[in-house]
C-alpha positions in Angstrom: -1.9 -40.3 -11.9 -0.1 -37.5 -13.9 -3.8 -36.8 -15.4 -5.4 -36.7 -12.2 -2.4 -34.3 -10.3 -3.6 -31.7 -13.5 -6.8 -32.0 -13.2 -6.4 -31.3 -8.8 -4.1 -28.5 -9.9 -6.3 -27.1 -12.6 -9.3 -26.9 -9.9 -7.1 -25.6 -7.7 -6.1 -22.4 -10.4 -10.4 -22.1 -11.1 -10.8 -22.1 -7.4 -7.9 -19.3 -6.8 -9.5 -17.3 -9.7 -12.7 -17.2 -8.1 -11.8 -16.1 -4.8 -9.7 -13.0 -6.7 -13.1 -12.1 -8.3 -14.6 -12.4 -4.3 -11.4 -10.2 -2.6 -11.6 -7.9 -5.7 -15.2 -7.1 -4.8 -14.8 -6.9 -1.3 -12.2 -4.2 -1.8 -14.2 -2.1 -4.2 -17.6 -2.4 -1.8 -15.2 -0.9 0.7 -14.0 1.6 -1.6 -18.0 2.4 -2.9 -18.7 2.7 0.2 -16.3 5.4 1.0 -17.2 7.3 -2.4 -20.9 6.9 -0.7 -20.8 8.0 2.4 -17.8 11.4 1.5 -20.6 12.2 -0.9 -17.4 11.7 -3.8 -20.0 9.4 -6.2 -20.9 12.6 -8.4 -17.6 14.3 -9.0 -16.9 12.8 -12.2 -19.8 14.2 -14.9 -19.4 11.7 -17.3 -18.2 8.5 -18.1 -15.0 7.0 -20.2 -15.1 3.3 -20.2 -11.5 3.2 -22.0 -9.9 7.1 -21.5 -11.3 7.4 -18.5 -9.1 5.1 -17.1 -6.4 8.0 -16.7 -6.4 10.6 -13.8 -6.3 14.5 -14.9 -2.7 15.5 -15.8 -1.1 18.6 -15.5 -2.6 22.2 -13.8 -5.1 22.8 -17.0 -6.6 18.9 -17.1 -7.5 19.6 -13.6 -8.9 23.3 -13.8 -10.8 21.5 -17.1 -12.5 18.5 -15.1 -13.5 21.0 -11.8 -14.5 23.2 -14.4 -17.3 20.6 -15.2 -17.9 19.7 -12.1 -19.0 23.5 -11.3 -21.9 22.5 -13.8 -23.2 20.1 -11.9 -26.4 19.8 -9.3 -24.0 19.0 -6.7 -21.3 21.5 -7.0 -24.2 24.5 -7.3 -26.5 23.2 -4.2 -24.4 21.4 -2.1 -20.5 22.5 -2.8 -20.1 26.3 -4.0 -17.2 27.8 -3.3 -15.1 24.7 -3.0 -11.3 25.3 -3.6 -9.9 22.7 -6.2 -8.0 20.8 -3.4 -11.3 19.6 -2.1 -12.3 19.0 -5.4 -9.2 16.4 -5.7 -10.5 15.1 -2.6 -13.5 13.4 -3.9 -12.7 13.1 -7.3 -10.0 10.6 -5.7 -12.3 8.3 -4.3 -14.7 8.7 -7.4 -11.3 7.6 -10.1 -10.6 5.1 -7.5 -13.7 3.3 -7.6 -14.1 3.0 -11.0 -10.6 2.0 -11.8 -10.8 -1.0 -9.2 -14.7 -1.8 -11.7 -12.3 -2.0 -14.5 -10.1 -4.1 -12.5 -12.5 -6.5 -11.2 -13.8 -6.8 -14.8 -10.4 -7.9 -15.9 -9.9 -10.1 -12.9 -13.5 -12.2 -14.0 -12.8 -12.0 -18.0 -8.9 -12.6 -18.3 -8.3 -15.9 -16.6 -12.4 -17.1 -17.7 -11.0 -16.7 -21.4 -7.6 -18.1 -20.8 -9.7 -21.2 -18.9 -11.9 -21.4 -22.1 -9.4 -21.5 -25.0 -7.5 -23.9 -23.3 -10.4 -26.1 -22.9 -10.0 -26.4 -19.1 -13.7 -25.4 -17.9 -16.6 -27.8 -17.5 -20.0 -26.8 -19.5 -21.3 -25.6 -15.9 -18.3 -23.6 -15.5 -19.0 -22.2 -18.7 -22.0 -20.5 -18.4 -21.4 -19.3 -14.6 -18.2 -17.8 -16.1 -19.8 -16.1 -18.8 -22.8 -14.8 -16.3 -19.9 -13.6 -14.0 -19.0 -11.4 -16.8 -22.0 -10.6 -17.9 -22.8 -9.2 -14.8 -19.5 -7.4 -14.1 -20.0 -5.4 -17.1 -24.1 -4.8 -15.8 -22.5 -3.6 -12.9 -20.6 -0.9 -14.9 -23.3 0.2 -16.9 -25.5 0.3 -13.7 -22.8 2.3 -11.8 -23.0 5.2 -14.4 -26.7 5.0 -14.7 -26.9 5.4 -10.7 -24.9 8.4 -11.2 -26.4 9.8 -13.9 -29.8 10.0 -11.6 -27.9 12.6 -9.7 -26.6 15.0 -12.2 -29.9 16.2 -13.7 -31.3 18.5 -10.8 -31.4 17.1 -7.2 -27.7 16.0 -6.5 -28.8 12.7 -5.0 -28.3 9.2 -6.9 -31.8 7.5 -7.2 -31.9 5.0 -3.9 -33.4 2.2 -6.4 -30.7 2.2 -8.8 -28.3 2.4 -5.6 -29.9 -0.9 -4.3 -29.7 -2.5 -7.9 -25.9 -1.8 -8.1 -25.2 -3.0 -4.5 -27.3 -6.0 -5.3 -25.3 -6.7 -8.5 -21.9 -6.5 -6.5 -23.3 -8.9 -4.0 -24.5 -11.1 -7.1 -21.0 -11.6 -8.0 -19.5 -12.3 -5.0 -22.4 -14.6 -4.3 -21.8 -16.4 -8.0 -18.0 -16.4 -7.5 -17.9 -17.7 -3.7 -20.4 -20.6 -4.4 -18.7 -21.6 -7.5 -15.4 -21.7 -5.7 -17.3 -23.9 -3.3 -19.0 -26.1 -5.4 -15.1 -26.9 -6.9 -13.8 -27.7 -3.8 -13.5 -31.5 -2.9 -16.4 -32.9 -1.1 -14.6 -34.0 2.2 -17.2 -32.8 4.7 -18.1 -35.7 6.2 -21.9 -37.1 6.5 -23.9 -35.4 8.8 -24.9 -38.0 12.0 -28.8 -37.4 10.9 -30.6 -35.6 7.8 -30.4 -32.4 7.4 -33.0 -31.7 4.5 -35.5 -29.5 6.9 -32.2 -27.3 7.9 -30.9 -26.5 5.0 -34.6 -25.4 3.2 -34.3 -23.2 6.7 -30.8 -21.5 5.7 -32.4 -20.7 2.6 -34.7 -19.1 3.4 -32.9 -17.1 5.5 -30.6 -16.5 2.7 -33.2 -14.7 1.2 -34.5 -12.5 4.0 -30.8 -11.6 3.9 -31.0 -10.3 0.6 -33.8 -8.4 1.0 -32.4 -6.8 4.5 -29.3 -6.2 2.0 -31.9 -4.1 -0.5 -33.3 -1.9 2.6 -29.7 -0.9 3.8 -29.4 0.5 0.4 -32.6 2.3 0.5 -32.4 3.5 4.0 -28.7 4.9 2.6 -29.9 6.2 -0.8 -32.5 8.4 0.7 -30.6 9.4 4.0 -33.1 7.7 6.4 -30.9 6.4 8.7 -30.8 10.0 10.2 -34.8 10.1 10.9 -34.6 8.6 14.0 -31.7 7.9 15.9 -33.2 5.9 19.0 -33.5 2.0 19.7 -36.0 0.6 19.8 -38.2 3.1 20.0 -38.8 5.7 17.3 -39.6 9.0 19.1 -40.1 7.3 22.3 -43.1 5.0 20.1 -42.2 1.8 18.8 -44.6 2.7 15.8 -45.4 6.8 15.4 -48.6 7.7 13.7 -46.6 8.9 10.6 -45.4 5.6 9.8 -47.1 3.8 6.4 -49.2 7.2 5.9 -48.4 8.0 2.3 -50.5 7.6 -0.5 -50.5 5.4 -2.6 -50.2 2.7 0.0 -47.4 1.1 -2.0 -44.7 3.7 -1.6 -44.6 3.1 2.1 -42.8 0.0 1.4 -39.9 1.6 -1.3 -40.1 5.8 -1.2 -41.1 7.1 2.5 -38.0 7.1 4.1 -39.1 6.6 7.5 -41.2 3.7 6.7 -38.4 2.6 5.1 -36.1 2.8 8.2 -39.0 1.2 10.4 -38.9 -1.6 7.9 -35.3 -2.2 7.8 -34.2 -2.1 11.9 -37.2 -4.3 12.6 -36.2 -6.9 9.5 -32.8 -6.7 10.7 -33.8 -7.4 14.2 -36.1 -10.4 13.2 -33.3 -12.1 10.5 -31.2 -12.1 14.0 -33.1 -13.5 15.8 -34.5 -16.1 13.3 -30.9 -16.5 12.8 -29.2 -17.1 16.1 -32.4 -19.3 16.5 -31.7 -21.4 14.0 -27.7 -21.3 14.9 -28.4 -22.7 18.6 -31.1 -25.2 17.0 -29.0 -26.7 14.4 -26.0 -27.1 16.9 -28.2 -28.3 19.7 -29.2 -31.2 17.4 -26.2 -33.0 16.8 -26.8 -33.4 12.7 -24.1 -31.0 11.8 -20.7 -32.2 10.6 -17.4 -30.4 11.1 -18.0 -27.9 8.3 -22.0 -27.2 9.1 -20.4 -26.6 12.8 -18.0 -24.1 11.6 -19.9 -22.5 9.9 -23.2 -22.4 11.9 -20.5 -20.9 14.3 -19.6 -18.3 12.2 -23.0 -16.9 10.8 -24.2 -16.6 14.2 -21.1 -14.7 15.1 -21.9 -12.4 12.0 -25.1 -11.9 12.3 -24.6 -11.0 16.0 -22.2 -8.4 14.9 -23.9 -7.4 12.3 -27.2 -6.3 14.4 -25.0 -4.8 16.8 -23.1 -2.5 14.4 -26.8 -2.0 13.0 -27.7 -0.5 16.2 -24.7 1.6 16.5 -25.0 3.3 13.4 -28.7 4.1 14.0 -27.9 5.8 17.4 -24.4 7.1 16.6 -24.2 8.2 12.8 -24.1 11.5 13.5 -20.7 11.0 15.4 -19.5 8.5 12.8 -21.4 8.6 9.4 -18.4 6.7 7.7 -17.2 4.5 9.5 -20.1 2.8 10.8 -22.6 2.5 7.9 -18.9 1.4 5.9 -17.8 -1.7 8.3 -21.8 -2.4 9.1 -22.2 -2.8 5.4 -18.8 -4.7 5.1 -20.3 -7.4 7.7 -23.1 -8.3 5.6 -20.9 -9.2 3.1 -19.6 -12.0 5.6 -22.5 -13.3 7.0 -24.1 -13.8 3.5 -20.9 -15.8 2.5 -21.5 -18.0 5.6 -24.6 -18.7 4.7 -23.9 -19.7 1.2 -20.9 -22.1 2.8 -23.7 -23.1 5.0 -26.2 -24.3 2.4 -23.4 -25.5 0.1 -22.6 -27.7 3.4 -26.0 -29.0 3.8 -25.7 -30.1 0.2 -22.7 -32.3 0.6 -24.1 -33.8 3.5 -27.0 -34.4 1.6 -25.4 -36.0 -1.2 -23.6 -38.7 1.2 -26.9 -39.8 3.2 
């Protein structure tokens, strides 16, 4: 009994460790997304893994670091003339963002090497543990390598490395949050008929998610969210002549920004539909169990929210370019760990038919 009460409560500790590693992320995609959208991400020229780790001290440190900063692309075409209290501004959000990376680096690796040496962790464990470290630290490296893309000469970040480091962060939650799933005990309940069909659906949608996920960042990275601030038209035509009229063909799909925007409100507007569809279908059926229901419930509450916000910040970014693009962003976040409960779900009822 004794054996069994430590193995519960060391379960428990794995699970509580992995949700750490999925609040640490949610706060620093809040935080990124502030350094973002206040245009803060290129205020610190270079990059100190371990030194780095302390702010400026003192008048001179200060005067030193803006001093860089007056080198850069940014500073020269975008900020001349700003005073040094501006400067500490974004530099705030900048030091903030990479201090919380450091932190959620130390939230995945301290307790996975503590778990390890004392022989706690399963062989699956194991390796997820060591891939949720290994991509932590890609993260990092990705981070300064976005950055980098925007200190050369246009004081922009390059909107494919922006979509690879927001699709890392959502990696990790995505590892963490299903692993603290798949430790949780299997007390769903069977589902009153199979589910099989449903749960190759939720996939599915899953990915379409992911890929919606990938547009937001490009339609963010190259500003294109301000092309055409109407829905659903796009200057009063649901498809203008410009659209998908760059050569090569190809770039419509990842470079021309309004393409791009065309792409991502319609894919957005299709994964909600799809979505809610599937939501009514799957409740309508009567196959779900308590946690499918819940669930079900509360991706189609997300996704509903999410589209809406969508909409907003297409037709009122100008008013609001932080806060919207920041909590529509934030609400993906949600309704892709719903749909990971969801399909995690399906696979315990699965497993008891």
């Amino acid at each position: 009994m004794d054996t069994l009460d430590q193995r519960s409560a060391g379960k428990m500790a794995q699970i509580w460790w992995l949700r750490a590693v999925c609040l640490s992320v949610m706060v620093i995609l809040l935080v990124g997304g502030i350094t973002r959208l206040t245009g803060s991400g290129l205020s610190m020229v270079d990059w100190r893994p371990v030194s780095g780790i302390l702010p400026p001290i003192g008048e001179q440190a200060w005067l030193d670091e803006f001093s860089q900063y007056q080198q850069s692309p940014q500073y020269k075409l975008v900020n001349k003339g700003m005073s040094l209290d501006e400067f500490k501004y974004i530099f705030f959000w900048e030091y903030l963002h990479r201090v919380l990376g450091r932190i959620v680096g130390l939230i995945c690796l301290a307790p996975y090497l503590w778990f390890l040496l004392c022989g706690k962790l399963s062989n699956s464990l194991k390796k997820k543990g060591a891939l949720l470290v290994f991509l932590v630290c890609a993260q990092g490296l990705m981070g300064w390598y976005m950055v980098k893309s925007g200190l050369v000469k246009d004081p922009e970040v390059s909107h494919f490395r922006l979509a690879a480091h927001l699709s890392l962060a959502f990696a990790i939650f995505g590892l963490a949050w299903w692993t603290s799933l798949g430790l949780m005990p299997n007390h769903s309940g069977k589902s009153p008929l199979p589910t099989h069909s449903f749960k190759k659906w939720a996939i599915v949608l899953v990915f379409v998610l992911g890929l919606q996920i990938v547009y937001g960042a490009f339609t963010s990275g190259m500003k294109a969210g301000y092309g055409f601030n109407t829905y659903p038209l796009m200057g009063g035509e649901l498809m203008p002549e410009a659209l998908f009229s760059a050569s090569p063909f190809w770039t419509n799909f990842v470079s021309d920004k309004f393409s791009v925007q065309f792409i991502h409100r319609w894919m957005g507007t299709s994964l909600a539909i799809g979505l809610l569809y599937f939501c009514w279908l799957t409740l309508k059926s009567g196959c779900l169990n308590a946690w499918l229901s819940k669930w079900t419930k509360r991706a189609a509450f997300f996704v509903a929210l999410q589209f809406a916000l969508g909409v907003a910040t297409l037709l009122y970014i100008s008013d609001y370019p932080v806060f919207l693009p920041l909590v529509h962003q934030f609400t993906a976040l949600f309704l892709f760990a719903s749909l990971l409960a969801l399909i995690q779900g399906y696979g315990w009822a699965e497993a008891k038919e």
